[in-house]
C-alpha positions, 0 to 999 in steps of 0.5 A: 937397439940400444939398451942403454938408458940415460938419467936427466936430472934437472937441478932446482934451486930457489936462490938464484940471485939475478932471479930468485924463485926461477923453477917455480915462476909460471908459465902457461899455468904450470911452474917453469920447472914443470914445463922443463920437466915434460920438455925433458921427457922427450928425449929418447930413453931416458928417465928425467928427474927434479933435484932439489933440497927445498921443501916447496919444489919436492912438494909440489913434485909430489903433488903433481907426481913428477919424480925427484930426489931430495938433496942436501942444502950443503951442495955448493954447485948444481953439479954437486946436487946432481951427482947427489941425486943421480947416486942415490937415485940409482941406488934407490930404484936399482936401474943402471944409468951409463950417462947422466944429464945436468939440464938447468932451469935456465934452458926451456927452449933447448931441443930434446933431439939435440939432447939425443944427440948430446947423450950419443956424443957423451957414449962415442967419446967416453968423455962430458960433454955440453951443448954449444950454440952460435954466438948472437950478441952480448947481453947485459945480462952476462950470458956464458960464452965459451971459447971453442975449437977442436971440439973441446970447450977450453974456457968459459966466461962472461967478459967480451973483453977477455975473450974477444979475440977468441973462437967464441960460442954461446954455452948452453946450460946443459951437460952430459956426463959418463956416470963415473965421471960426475961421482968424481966432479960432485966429489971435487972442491970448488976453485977460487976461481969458480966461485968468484966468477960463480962458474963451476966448470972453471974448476973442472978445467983447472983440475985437467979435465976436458969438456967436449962441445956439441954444437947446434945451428940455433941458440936456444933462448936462456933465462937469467933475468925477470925480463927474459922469462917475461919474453919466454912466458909472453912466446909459450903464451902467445 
């Protein structure tokens, strides 16, 4: 039996600005993060919890008893808040993680079994790793593609014309990261690059690091925009 246990940490954040307030949307009469949340918790040993720095989300945690960590407004990406949460989580409860999961708000339809497999991939190679999908279409709601091949994500962007004479996949906003690994990514600076383009992983690339890429037969629906969490509320509610 595998004694390890892996920590999924869901960043919340109120300032998305092609959504704003995106966690606390609801959905089948509970927040989308409350939905995410239960989602998560299905995965195989796991411990999943809410990492945020506003004052409505850790209240409504509390009310509902879902567990969280309190993160600093400074974090500049969602990674920096989950390295934030993941360390002083651990330190607090005195249990050790050897994978932590960056699983985004954006991703409420991605299969707990394929994160199973995301965390085994993440133990085997002793390296981060994300999820990588089929490419469907563009959407004007600029999804992240992913150049892919070899196994390895090479580079992320949301332009058709940069990438159209590439292995192109669609990412999937989740991570796994060895714990030593994220301490180092949520000590890093953010890139010029990333910012302008607002893709963190881009710094990490630029910093020599590799991402490996779990592919999945089906893409998972992303929401980025108010018309595609109507789409997710009007599927989940029938």
């Amino acid at each position: 039996m595998d004694d390890n246990k892996a920590l999924i940490v869901i960043p919340a954040s109120m300032k998305s600005k092609r959504l704003p307030c995106k966690p606390m949307l609801e959905v089948a009469g509970e927040p989308l993060l409350h939905y995410i949340y239960d989602v998560a918790e299905q995965v195989n040993n796991a411990k999943v919890i809410i990492a945020s720095e506003n004052y409505s989300i850790n209240e409504y945690c509390d009310q509902q008893s879902l567990d969280y960590w309190s993160t600093y407004i400074s974090h500049p990406t969602g990674t920096h808040r989950c390295a934030g949460a993941a360390l002083g989580f651990t330190k607090a409860v005195d249990v050790n993680f050897d994978v932590v999961v960056n699983w985004q708000v954006d991703e409420p339809e991605v299969y707990p079994k394929d994160v199973d497999r995301l965390i085994k991939l993440v133990r085997k190679k002793n390296n981060m790793a994300t999820i990588v999908s089929p490419l469907s279409r563009w959407t004007p709601n600029e999804e992240v593609k992913v150049v892919f091949s070899d196994g390895y994500c090479h580079w992320f962007d949301r332009s058709p014309t940069f990438l159209m004479n590439c292995p192109i996949k669609n990412h999937v906003g989740i991570y796994a990261y060895p714990v030593g690994m994220l301490e180092h990514l949520g000590k890093m600076k953010t890139t010029e690059l990333s910012r302008s383009s607002s893709l963190e992983q881009l710094a990490w690339i630029e910093n020599g690091f590799r991402i490996r890429g779990m592919e999945t037969e089906k893409s998972p629906h992303s929401i980025n925009t108010p018309e595609d969490f109507e789409q997710f509320r009007q599927k989940v509610e029938g």
